[in-house]
N, C-alpha and C positions, 0 to 999 in steps of 0.2 A: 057307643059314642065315647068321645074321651072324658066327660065329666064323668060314664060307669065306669070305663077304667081305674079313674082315680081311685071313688069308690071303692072298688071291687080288691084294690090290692091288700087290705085291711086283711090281716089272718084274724079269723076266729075260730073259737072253742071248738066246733063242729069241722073245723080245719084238721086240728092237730087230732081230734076224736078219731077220725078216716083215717090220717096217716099214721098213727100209732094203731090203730084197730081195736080198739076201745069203745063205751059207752062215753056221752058227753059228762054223765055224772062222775066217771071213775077219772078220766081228765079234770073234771075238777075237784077231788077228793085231792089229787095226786100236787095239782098249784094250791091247793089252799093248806095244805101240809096236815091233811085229818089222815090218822095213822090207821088203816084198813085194810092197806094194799099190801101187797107182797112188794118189799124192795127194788125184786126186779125190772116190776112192770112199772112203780113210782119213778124209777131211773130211766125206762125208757121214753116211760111220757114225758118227762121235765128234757129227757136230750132230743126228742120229736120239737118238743115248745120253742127251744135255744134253738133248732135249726132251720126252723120256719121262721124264727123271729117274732114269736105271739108277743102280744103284747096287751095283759087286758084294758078293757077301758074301767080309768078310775073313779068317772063320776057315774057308771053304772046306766045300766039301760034307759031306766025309767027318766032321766037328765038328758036326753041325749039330742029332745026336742028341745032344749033351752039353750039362747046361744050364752057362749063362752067368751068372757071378754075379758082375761088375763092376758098378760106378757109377762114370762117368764126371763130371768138374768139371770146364768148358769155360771160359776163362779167355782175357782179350787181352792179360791183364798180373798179375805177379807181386810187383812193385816196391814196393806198400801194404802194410804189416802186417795191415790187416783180410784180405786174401784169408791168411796163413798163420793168423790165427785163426777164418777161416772151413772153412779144408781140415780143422785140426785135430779143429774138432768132426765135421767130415761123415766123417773116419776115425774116430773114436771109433761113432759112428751105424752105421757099416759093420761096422766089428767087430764090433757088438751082434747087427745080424742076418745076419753069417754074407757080410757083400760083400767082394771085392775093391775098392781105389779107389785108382783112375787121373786124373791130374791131364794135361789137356789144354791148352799155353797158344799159341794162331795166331789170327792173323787171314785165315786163310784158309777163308772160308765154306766153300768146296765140301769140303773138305778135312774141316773138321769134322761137315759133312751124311754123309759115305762113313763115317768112323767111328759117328757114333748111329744110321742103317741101314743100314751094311753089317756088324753084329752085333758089333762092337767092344768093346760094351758095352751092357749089358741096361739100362741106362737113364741118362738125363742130366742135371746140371746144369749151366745154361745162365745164365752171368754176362758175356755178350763182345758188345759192340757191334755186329762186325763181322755176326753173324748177324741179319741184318733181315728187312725182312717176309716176301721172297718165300721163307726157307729157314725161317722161321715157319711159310707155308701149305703147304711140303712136309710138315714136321714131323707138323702137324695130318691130313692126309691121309693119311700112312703111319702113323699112328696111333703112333708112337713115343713110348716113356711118358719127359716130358721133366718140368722142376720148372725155371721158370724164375725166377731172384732178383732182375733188373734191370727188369723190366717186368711190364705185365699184360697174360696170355694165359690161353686158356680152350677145352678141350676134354675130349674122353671121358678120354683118357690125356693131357692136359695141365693141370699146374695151376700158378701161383707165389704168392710172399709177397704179394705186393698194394702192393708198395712198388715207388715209379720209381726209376730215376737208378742213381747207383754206389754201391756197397758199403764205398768210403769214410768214405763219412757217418755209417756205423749205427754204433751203441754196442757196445759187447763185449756187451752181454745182448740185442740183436739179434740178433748174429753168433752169438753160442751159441745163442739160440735157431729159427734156422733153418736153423744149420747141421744140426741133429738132426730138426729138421720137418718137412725136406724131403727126405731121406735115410727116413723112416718113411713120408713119401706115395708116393714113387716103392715104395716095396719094394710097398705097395699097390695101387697101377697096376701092375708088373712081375706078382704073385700074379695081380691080374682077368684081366690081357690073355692068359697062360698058360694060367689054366684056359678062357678061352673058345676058343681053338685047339686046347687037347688035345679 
């Protein structure tokens, strides 16, 4: 059905185990950086992981029956006034329905791809440069329900404002108004993609 598809696209451990030809535990010796292995075969499992695109889950197995009601704000910089009158409405927005919200600020792609799938956060807003295309066409595949404000992107669980560039630029009745309009889509993306798994 398409809710096990969804599902079902998740790599795990037992993934990259098979395709690297490996025990599960030597895969995880190899991500958890316990020095045991032989170089080569640490090198091969960690470039098996990056090509599968593993991504562990962060709140760990035994979590994974609790639901998640963070929204994450993925940020390269904090430095402009607009991003604090942007955050402030997207926590107003959060408290409305009932979110946690977590304020993200790196420029480190991979970094930020492990937190929006690996359960960090039930869903994302995505205002940072640094995340470009190719962690775009992850996003898109893992179907992760993201709301992107600095460009246009477009899938089942992605949607954004329709505006390019930086968040600089936008007026305060911009930033109020998307800081709330996209904090109500994502809750909406987060409900669909839920009930189509349950």
């Amino acid at each position: 059905t398409g809710s096990s598809q969804v599902a079902d696209k998740r790599v795990t451990i037992k993934d990259v185990a098979r395709a690297a030809g490996v025990s599960i535990s030597t895969v995880s010796n190899a991500l958890n950086g316990v020095d045991v292995l032989h170089p080569d075969t640490k090198q091969r499992i960690l470039e098996t992981a990056r090509k599968l695109h593993y991504v562990p889950d962060l709140n760990g197995r035994n979590l994974k029956s609790q639901e998640n009601k963070v929204i994450g704000l993925f940020l390269s910089s904090i430095k402009e006034p607009a991003y604090g009158l942007l955050a402030e409405e997207i926590y107003k927005a959060c408290q409305e329905k009932g979110y946690e919200f977590q304020i993200f600020v790196s420029n480190n792609a991979q970094s930020m791809l492990t937190n929006i799938l690996g359960n960090r956060v039930s869903g994302a807003l995505i205002c940072n440069s640094f995340i470009g295309k190719q962690e775009e066409a992850v996003l898109l595949e893992y179907e992760a329900p993201v709301f992107f404000l600095d460009r246009t992107v477009s899938g089942r669980y992605a949607l954004c404002s329709g505006k390019d560039g930086a968040i600089e630029d936008w007026t305060r009745e911009e930033l109020e108004k998307w800081g709330r309009e996209a904090v109500r889509a994502l809750d909406t993306m987060i409900t669909e993609k839920r009930g189509s798994i349950i």
